[in-house]
FIGU-440632 format. One record per residue: residue number from 1; x, y, z of N, C-alpha, C in turn. Coordinates in Angstrom, 2 decimals, always signed. Layout:
BEGIN
REC NUM X Y Z X Y Z X Y Z
...
This chain:
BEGIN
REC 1 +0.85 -1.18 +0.00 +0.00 +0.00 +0.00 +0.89 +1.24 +0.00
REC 2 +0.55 +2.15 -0.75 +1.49 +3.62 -0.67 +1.26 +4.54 +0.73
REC 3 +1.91 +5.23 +0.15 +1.27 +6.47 +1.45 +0.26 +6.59 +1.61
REC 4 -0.50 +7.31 +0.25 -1.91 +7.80 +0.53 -2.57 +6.43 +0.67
REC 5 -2.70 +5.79 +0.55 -3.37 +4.40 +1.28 -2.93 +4.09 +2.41
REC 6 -2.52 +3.92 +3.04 -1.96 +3.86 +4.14 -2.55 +5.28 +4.80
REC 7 -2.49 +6.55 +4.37 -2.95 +7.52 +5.30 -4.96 +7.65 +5.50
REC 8 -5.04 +6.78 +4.67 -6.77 +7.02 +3.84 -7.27 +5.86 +5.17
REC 9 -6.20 +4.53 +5.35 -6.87 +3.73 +6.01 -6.73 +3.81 +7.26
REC 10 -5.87 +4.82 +8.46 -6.08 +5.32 +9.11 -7.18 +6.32 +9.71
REC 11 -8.03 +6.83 +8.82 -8.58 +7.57 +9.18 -9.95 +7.32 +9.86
REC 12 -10.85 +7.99 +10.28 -12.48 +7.14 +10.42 -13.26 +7.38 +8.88
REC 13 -14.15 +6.69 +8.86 -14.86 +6.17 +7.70 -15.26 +7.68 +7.30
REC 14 -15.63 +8.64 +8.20 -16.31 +9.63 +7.44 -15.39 +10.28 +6.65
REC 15 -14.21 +10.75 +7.41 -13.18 +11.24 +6.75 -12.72 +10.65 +5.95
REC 16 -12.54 +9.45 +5.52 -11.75 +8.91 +4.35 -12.82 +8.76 +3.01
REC 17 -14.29 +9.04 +3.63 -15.35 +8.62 +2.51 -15.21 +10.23 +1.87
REC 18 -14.57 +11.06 +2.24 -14.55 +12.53 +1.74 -13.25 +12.90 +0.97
REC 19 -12.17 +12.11 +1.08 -11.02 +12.47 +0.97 -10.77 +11.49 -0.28
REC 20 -11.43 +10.21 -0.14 -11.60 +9.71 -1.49 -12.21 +9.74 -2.03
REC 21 -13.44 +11.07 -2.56 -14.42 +11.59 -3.39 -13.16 +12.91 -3.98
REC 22 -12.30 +13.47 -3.20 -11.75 +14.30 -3.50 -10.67 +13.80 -4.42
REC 23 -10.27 +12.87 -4.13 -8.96 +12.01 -4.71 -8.91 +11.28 -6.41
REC 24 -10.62 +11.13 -6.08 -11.14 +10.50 -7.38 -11.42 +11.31 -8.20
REC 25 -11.87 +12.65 -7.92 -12.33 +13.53 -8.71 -11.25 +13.84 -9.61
REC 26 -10.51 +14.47 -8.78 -9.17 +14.70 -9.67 -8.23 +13.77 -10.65
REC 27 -8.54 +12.43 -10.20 -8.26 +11.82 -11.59 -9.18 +11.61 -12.29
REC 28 -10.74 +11.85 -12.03 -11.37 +11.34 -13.30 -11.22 +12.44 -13.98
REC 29 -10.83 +13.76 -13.74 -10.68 +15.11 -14.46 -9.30 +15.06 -15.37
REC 30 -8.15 +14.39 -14.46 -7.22 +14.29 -15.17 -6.81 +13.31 -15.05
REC 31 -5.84 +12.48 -16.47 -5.13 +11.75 -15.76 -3.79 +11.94 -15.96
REC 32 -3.07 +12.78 -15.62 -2.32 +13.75 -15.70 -1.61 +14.15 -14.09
REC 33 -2.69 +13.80 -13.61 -2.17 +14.09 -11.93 -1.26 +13.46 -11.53
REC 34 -0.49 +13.62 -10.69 +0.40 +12.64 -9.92 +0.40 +12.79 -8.84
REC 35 +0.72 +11.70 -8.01 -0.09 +11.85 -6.26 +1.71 +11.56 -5.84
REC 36 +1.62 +12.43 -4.38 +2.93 +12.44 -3.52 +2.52 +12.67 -2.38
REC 37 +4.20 +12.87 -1.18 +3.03 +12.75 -0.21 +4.20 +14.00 +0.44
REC 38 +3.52 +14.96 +0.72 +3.97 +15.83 +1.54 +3.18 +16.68 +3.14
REC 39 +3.94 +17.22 +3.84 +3.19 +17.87 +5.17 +2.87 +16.56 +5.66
REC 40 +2.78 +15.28 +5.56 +2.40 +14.30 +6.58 +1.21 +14.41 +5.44
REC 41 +0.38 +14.57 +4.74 -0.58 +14.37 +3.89 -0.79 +14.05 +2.21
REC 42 -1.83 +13.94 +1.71 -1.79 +13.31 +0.07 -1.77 +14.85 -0.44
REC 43 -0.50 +14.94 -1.29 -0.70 +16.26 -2.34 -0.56 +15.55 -3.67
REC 44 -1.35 +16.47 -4.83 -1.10 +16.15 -5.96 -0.69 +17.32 -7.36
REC 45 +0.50 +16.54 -8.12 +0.99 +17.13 -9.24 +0.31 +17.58 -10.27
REC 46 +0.66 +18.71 -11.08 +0.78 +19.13 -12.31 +1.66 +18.73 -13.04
REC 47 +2.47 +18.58 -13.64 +4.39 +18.46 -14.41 +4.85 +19.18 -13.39
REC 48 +4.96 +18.11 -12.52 +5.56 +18.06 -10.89 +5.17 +19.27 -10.35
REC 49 +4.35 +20.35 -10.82 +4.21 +21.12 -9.50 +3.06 +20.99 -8.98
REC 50 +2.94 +21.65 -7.61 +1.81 +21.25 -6.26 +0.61 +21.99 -6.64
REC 51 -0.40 +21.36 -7.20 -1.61 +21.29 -7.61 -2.54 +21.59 -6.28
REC 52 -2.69 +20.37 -5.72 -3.89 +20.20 -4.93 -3.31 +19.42 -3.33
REC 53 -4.19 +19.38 -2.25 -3.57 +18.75 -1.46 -4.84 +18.32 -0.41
REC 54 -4.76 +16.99 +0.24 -5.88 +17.04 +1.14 -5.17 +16.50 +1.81
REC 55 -5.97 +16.59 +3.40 -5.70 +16.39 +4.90 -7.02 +16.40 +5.63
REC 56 -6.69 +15.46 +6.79 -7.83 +15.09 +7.49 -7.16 +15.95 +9.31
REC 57 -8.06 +16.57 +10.02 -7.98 +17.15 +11.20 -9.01 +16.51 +11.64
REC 58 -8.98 +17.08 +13.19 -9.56 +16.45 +14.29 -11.21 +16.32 +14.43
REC 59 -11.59 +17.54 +13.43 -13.09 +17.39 +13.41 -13.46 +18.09 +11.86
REC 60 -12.69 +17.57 +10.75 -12.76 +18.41 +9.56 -11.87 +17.77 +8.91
REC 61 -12.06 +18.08 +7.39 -11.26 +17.41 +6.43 -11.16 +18.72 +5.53
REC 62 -10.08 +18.76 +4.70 -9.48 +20.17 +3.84 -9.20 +19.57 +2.54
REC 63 -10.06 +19.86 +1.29 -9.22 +20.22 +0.54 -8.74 +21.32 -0.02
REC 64 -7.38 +21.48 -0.58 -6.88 +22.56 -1.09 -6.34 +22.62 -2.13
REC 65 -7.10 +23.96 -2.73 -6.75 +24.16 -4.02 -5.23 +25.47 -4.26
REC 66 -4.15 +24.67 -4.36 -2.82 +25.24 -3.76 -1.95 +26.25 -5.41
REC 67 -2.09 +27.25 -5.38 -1.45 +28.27 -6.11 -1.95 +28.75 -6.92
REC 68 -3.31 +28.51 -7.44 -4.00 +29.35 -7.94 -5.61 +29.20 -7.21
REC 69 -5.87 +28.56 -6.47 -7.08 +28.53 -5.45 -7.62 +30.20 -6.04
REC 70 -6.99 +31.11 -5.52 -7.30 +32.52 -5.03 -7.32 +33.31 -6.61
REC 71 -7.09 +32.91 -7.57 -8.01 +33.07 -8.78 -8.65 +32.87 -9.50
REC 72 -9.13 +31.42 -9.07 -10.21 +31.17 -9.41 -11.79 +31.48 -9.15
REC 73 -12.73 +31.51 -10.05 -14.12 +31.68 -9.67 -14.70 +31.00 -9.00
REC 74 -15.46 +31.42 -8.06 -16.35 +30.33 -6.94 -17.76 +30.47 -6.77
REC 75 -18.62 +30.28 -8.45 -19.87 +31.33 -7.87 -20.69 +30.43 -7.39
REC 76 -19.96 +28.90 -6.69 -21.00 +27.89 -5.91 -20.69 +28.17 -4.78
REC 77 -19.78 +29.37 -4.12 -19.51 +29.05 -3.11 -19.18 +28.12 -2.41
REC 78 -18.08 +27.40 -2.94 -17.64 +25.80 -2.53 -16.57 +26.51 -1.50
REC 79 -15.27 +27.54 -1.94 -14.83 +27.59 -0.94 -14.85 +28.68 +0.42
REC 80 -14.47 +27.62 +1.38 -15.12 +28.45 +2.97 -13.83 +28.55 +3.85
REC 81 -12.70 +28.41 +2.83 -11.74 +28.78 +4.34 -10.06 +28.97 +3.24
REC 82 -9.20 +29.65 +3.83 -7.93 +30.00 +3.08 -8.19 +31.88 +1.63
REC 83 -9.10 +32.57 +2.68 -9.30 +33.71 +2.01 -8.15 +34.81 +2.52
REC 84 -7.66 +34.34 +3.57 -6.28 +35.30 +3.59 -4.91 +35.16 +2.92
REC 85 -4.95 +34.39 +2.16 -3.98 +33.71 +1.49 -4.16 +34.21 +0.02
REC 86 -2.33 +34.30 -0.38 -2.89 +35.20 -1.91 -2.77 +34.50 -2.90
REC 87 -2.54 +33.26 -2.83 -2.63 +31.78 -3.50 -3.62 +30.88 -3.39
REC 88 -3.82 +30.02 -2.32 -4.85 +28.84 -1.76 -5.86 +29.35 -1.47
REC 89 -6.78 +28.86 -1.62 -8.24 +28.85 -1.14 -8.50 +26.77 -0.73
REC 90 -9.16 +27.09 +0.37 -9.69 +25.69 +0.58 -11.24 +25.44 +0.98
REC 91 -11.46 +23.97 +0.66 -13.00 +23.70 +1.42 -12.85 +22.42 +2.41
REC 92 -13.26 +23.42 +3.65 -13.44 +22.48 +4.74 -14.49 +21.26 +4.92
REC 93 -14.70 +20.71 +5.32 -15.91 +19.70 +5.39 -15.64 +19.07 +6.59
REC 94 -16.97 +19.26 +7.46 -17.01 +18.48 +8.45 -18.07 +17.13 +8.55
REC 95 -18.34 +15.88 +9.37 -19.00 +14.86 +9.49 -20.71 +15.23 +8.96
REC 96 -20.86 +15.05 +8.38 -22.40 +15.27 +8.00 -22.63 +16.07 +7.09
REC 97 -21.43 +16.88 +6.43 -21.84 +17.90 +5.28 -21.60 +16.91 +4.15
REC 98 -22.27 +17.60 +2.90 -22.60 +17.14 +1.57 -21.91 +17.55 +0.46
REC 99 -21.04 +17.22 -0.32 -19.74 +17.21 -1.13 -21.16 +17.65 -2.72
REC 100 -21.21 +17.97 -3.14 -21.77 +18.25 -4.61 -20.60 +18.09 -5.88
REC 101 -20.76 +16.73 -5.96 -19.82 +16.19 -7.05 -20.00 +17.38 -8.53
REC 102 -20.79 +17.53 -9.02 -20.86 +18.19 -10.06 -20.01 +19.78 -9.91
REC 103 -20.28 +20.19 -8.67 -20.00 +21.67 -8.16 -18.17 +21.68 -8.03
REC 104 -18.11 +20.16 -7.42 -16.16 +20.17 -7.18 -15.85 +20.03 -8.37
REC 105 -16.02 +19.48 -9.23 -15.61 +19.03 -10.10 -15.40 +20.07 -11.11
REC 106 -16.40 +20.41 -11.14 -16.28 +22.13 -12.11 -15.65 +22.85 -11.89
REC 107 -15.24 +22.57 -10.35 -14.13 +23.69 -9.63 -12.60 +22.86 -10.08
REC 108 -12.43 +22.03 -9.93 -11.32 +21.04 -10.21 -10.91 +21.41 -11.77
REC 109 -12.10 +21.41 -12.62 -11.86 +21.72 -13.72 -11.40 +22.92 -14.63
REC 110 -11.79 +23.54 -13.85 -11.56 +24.98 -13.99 -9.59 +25.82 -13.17
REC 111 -9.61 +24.86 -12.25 -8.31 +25.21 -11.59 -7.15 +24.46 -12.72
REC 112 -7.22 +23.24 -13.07 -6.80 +22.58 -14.20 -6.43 +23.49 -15.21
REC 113 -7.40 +24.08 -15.39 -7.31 +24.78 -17.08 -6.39 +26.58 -16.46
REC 114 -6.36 +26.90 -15.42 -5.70 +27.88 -14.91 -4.03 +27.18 -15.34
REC 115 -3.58 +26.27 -14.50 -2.83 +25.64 -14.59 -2.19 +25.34 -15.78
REC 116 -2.88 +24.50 -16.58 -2.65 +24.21 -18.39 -2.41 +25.43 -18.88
REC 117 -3.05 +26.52 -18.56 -2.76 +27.95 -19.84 -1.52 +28.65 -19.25
C-alpha cells in the first residue's frame, strides 16, 4: 500500500469517505495528476508542481486548491476557508456535510485549465 493508502486507512470512515471523493475527482478530471506525499498528507501534481492537497484534522477534512485557489471563480460558493492567502483557497468539510460532485468538479476543472494555460 502507498502512502496515501496507508494515510486514507487510518482515518475514520467519514473522513476517508470525503477524501476519497476528493482524490477521485481529480483523476477522473485528469489523468495527468500525480499523487505524492507531503506535510504528513496526500498532495497532488501538475508536471511536478503542487496542484492540490488534502488532509484530514480532528473534526474536519481540507481540501486545497494550492497556487491558484485565489483566482479562481467560486460562484458555488464551494470555498469556505484559506481567504487570507494570496494563493490557496480551501474547502473544509465536516462529518455530516454534503460534497456536490458536479459543483467540485467544475471547480477542479476549472483550476486545471488555470494551470494548463
Amino acid at each position: 500500500m502507498n502512502k496515501t493508502g496507508t494515510y486514507l486507512a487510518s482515518l475514520p470512515q467519514w473522513q476517508k469517505d470525503f477524501l476519497v471523493t476528493f482524490r477521485t475527482t481529480l483523476h477522473d478530471v485528469s489523468d495527468t495528476i500525480e499523487e505524492d506525499f507531503k506535510w504528513n498528507a496526500p498532495v497532488f501534481l501538475i508536471d511536478g508542481k503542487l496542484a492540490f492537497a488534502m488532509s484530514a484534522f480532528k473534526a474536519h477534512v481540507k481540501y486545497n486548491f494550492i497556487g491558484n485557489g485565489a483566482l479562481l471563480s467560486d460562484p458555488n460558493k464551494l470555498f469556505n476557508n484559506g481567504f487570507d492567502s494570496k494563493k490557496a483557497r480551501g474547502i473544509d468539510l465536516r462529518e455530516g456535510d454534503v460534497v456536490d460532485l458536479a459543483k467540485l468538479q467544475g471547480l477542479v476543472e476549472d483550476s486545471l485549465r488555470l494551470i494548463n494555460n
